[in-house]
C-alpha positions in Angstrom: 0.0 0.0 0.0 1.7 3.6 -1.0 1.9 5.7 1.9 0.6 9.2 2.5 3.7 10.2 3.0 4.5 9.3 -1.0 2.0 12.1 -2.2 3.4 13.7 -5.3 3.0 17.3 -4.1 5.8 16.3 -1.6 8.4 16.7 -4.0 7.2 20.6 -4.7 6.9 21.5 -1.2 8.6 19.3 1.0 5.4 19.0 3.4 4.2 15.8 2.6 0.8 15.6 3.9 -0.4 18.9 2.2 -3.6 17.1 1.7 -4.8 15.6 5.2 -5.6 18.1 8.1 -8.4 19.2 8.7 -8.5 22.1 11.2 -6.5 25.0 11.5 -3.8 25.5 13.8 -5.4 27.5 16.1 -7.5 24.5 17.3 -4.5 23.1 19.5 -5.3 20.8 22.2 -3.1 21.1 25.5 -2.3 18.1 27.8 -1.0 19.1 31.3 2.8 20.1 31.0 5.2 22.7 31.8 8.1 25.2 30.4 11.3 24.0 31.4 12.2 26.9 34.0 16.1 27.6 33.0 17.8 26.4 30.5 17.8 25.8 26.9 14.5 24.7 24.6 14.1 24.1 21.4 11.0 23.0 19.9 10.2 20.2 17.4 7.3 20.8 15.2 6.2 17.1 13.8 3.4 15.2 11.7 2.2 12.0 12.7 0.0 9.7 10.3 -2.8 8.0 11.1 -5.3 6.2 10.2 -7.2 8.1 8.0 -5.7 12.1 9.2 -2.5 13.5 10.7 -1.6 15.0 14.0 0.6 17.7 14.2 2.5 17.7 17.6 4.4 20.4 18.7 7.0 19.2 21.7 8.7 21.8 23.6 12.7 19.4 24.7 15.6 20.8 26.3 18.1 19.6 23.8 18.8 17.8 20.8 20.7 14.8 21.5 19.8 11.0 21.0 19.3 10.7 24.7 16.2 12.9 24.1 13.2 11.5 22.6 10.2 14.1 22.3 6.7 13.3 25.1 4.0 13.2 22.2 1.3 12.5 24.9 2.2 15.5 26.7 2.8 18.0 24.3 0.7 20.4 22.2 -1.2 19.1 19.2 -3.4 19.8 16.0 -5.7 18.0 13.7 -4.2 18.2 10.6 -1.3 19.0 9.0 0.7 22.2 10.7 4.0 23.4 10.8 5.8 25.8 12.9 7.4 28.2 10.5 9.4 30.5 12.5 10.1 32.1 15.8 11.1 35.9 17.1 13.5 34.8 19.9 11.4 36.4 22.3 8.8 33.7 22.9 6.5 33.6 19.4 6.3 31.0 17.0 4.7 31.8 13.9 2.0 28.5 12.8 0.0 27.4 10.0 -2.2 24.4 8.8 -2.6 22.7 6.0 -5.8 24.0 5.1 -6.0 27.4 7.1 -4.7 30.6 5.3 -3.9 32.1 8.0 -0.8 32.6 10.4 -1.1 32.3 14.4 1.3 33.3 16.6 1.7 30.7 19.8 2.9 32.3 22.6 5.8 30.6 25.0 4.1 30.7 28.7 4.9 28.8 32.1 2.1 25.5 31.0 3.7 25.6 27.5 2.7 26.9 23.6 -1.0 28.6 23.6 -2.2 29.8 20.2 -3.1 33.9 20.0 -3.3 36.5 17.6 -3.9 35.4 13.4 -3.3 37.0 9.9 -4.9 36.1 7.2 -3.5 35.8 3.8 -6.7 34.6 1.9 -6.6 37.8 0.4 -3.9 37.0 -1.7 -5.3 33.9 -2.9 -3.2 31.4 -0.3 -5.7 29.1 1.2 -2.4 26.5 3.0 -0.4 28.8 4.9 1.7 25.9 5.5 2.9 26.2 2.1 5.6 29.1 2.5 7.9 30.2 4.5 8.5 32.8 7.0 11.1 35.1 7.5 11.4 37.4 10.2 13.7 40.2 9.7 13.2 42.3 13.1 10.9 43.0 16.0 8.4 44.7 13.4 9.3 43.1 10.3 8.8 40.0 8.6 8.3 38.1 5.2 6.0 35.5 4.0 7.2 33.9 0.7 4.8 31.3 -0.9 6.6 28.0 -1.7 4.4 27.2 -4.8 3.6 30.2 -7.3 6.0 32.1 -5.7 6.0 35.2 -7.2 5.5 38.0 -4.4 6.2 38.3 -1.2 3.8 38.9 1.3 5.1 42.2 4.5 4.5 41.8 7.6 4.4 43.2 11.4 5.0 40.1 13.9 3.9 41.7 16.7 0.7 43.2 15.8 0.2 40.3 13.0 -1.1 43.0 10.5 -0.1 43.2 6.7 2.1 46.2 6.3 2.8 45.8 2.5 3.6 43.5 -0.6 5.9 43.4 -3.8 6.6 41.0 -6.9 9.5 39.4 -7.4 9.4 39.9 -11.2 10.8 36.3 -11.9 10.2 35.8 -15.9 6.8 33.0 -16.2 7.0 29.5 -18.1 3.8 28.3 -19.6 3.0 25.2 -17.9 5.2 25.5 -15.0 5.0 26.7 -11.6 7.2 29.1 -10.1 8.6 26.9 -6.5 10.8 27.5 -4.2 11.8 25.5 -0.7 12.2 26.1 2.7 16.0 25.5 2.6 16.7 27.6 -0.5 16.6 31.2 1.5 19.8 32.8 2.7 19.6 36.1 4.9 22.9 38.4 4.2 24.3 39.8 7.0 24.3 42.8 4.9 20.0 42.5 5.2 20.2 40.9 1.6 17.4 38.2 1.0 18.5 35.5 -1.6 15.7 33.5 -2.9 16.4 30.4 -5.4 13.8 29.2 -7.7 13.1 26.4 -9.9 10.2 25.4 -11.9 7.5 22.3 -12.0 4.9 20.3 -13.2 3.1 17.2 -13.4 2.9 17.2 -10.0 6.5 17.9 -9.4 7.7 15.4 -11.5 8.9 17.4 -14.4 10.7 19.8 -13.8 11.9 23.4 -16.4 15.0 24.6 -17.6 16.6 26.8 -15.4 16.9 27.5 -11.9 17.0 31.6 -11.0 18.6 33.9 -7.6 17.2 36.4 -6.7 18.3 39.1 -4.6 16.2 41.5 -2.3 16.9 44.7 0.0 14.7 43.9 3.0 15.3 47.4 4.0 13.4 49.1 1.2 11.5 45.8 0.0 13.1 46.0 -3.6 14.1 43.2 -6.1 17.9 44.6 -6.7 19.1 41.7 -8.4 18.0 38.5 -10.9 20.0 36.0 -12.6 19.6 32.8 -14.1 21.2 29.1 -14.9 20.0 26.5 -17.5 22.6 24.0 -16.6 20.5 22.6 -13.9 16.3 22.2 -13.7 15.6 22.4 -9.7 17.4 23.5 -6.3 16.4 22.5 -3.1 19.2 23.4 -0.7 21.2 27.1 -0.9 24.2 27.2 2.1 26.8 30.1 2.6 29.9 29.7 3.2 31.6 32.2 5.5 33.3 34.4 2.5 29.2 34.9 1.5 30.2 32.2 -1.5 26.1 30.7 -2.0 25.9 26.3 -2.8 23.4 25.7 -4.5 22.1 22.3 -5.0 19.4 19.9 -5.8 17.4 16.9 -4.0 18.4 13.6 -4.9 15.1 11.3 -5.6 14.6 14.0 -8.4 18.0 12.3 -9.8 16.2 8.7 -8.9 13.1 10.1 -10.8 15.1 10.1 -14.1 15.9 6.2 -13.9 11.7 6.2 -14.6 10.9 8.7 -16.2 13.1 11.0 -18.6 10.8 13.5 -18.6 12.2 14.7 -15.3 14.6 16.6 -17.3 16.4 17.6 -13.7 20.1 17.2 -13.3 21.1 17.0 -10.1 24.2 19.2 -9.4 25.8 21.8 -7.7 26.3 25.7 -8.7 27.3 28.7 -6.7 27.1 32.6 -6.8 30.4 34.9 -5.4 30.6 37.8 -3.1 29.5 40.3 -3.5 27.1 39.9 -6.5 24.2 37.5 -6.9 25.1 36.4 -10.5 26.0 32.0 -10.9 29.8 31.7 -11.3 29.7 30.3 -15.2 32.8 28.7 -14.9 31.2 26.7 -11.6 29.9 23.4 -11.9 29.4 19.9 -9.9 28.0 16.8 -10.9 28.0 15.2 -7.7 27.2 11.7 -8.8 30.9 12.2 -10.6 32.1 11.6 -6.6 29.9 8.3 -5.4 30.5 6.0 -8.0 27.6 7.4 -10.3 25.1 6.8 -7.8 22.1 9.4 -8.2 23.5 12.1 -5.8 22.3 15.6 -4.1 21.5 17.4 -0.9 24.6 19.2 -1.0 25.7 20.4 3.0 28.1 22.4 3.5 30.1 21.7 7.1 32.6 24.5 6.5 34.5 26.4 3.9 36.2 23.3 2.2 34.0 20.3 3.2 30.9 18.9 2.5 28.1 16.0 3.1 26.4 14.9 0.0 23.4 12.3 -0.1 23.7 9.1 -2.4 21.3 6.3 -3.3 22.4 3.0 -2.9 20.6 0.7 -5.2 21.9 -2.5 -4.0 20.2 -1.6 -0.9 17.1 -1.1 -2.3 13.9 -3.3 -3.6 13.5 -3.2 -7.0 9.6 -1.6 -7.6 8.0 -0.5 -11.1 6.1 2.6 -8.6 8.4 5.6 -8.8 7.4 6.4 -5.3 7.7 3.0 -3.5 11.4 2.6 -4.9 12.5 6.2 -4.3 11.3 6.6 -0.9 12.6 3.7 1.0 15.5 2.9 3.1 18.4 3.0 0.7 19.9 6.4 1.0 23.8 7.2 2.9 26.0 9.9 3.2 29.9 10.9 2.1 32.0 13.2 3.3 33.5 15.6 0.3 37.2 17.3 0.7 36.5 19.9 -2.1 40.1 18.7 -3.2 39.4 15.3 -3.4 38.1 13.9 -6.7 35.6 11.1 -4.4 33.5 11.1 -1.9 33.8 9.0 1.2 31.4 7.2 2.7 30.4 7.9 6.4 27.3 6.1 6.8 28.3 2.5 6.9 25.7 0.9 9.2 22.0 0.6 7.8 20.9 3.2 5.0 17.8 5.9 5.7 15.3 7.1 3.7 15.3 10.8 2.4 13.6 13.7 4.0 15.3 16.5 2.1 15.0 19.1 5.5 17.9 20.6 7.4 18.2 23.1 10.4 20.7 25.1 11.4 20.6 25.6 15.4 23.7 26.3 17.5 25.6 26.6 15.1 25.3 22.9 13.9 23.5 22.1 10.5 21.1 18.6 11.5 19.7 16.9 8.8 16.5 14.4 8.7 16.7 10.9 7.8 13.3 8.6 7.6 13.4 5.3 9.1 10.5 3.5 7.2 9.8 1.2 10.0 6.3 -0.6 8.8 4.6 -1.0 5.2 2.0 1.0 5.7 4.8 3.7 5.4 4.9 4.9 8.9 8.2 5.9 10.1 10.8 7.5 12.6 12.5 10.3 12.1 16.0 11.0 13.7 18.5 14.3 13.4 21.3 13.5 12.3 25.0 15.8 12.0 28.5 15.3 9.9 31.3 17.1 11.3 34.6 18.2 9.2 36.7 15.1 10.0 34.1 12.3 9.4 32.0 11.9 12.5 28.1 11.0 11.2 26.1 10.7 14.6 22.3 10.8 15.5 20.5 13.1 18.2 16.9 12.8 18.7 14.0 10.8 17.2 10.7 11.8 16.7 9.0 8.9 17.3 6.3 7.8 14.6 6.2 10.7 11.9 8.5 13.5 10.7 9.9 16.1 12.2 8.8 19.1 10.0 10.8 21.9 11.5 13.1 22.7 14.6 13.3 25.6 16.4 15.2 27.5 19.2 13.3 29.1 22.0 16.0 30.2 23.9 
């Protein structure tokens, strides 16, 4: 039986159960529990499958480590499918459902996360708030950029959740393709530049165009002040800086398993970049990273510092052979290498059992941690662990969300 999890729209938008909830995220339910009162917290924003809906759970830990492993029963929870996009640092979090388009800010009290204040964006035609991404820029400021479609960017005040303004991003339109972005392929410049990268897709994200585009905005005057584009790859999924402000750009690697069924996909998987200070791609720049696993189908490009990397390979000898693109893509047959930019291979870090492929990251403490699936029945259930790859080889595991994915993680404090 495919899983829910194995929608097609899950390879547009990286929220795989677009489709399910039914309430919005406003309708929380709160079980008996408490703030931690000192230290630090972090919360884990998950979806849990079941029978015939999802549960979002939203579970307040205080740390990330494998020794951790998130209270569902006590934590707060949705019907449906919601995400916690964002957070102010000073006890917000920005949330929205599936089927809700609107934002509510939860407030961080003593007994936990208690849903407040809403905006609405059904004014501009966005009935799944879930389906962007949230930036927040100051104490007054923040952006909402649509993931599918994405063409303008929604202004906003956090704090008094009103809409303060909007403008287009003037990317150029392809008949028959949407205009999608991801929630990893946003970079804030220290400098208050906004990079966006954008690809383009159809047929239920299975086809993708024939170019991927940057673009670059001043946040302080809300302006599009750069635009360029690349045809040598059809889709990014993950944008990383480096600390000399160099961009990665790279894709997702099903979409490279997608072309062993399908050459319609039409998306090469590889790796571009864009210097300091401009935002134009560096033409004489370009990575096939399958060129350093052996030709295994190869992606999710992450960066660990200035000259080393983690790439994502799929192992077909660990998988089971399938004529349904989704069953054989999305199963437990993906490891990661560890890339010297010098060297001309890869080398492989995750020796013990193969993951599935999640394709989201988060950058807390300083640490990027990156999501593997654990398919754990055939109904398509699963785990979800964090997982980190350090400079000289060290692939380790911190916490599991038990029974679903982990859809975002945040900081409190």
């Amino acid at each position: 039986m495919r899983s829910r999890w194995m929608d097609p729209l899950r390879l547009l938008w990286a929220s795989a159960a677009l489709l399910l909830g039914t309430s919005c995220a406003g309708d929380a339910e709160f079980p008996p529990h408490q703030t931690p009162d000192d230290g630090p917290l972090y919360l884990v924003s998950g979806a849990v499958p079941t029978v015939d809906s999802t549960i979002s759970v939203f579970a307040l830990v205080p740390s990330l480590d494998a020794s951790v492993t998130p209270d569902l029963e006590t934590s707060a929870s949705v019907d449906g499918f919601a995400v916690a996009l964002a957070t102010d640092g000073a006890g917000s979090i920005f949330v929205a459902a599936a089927e809700s388009g609107e934002i509510v800010k939860w407030t961080l009290g003593d007994d936990g996360l208690f849903p407040g204040s809403r905006l609405s964006l059904q004014g501009f035609g966005i009935t799944s708030a879930v389906a962007g991404k949230v930036v927040i820029l100051s104490p007054t400021k923040a952006y909402y950029i649509p993931i599918q479609q994405a063409r303008e960017i929604i202004v906003f005040d956090p704090q008094t959740m009103t809409i303060t303004g909007q403008f287009e991003l003037g990317l150029p339109a392809i008949e028959g393709f949407a205009t999608v972005t991801v929630p990893d392929t946003f970079v804030l410049r220290d400098d208050g530049t906004l990079v966006i990268s954008t690809f383009y897709s159809s047929d239920y994200g299975l086809v993708f165009g024939d170019r991927v585009v940057v673009t670059a905005i001043d946040t302080a005057s809300d302006e599009v002040t750069a635009s360029d584009e690349d045809d040598r790859c059809g889709a990014s999924w993950f944008m990383q800086e480096a600390t000399d402000g160099t961009l990665y750009i790279s894709g997702h690697v099903p979409h490279e398993v997608y072309r062993t069924f399908d050459s319609r996909a039409g998306a090469e998987v590889c790796q571009l970049r864009v210097l300091p200070p401009g935002s134009e791609f560096d033409d004489g720049y370009f990575v096939d990273l399958s060129t350093l696993t052996g030709g295994r189908p190869t992606g999710d490009f992450l960066l660990i510092d200035d000259d080393t990397a983690g790439i994502l390979a799929f192992h077909e000898e660990d998988a089971t052979p399938s004529d349904d693109i989704f069953e054989y893509t999305f199963q437990n047959a993906y490891r990661w290498y560890l890339w010297d930019f010098d060297d001309a291979e890869a080398t492989l870090v995750q020796t013990g059992n193969p993951g599935s492929v999640a394709g989201r990251r988060f950058f807390i403490d300083d640490v990027w941690y990156f999501q593997e699936e654990n398919l754990v029945d055939l109904e398509g259930r699963n785990d979800s662990t964090l997982l980190t790859l350090a400079a000289d080889g060290d692939f380790s595991r911190g916490l599991t969300f038990p029974g679903g994915q982990i859809r975002n993680v945040l900081r409190l404090r």
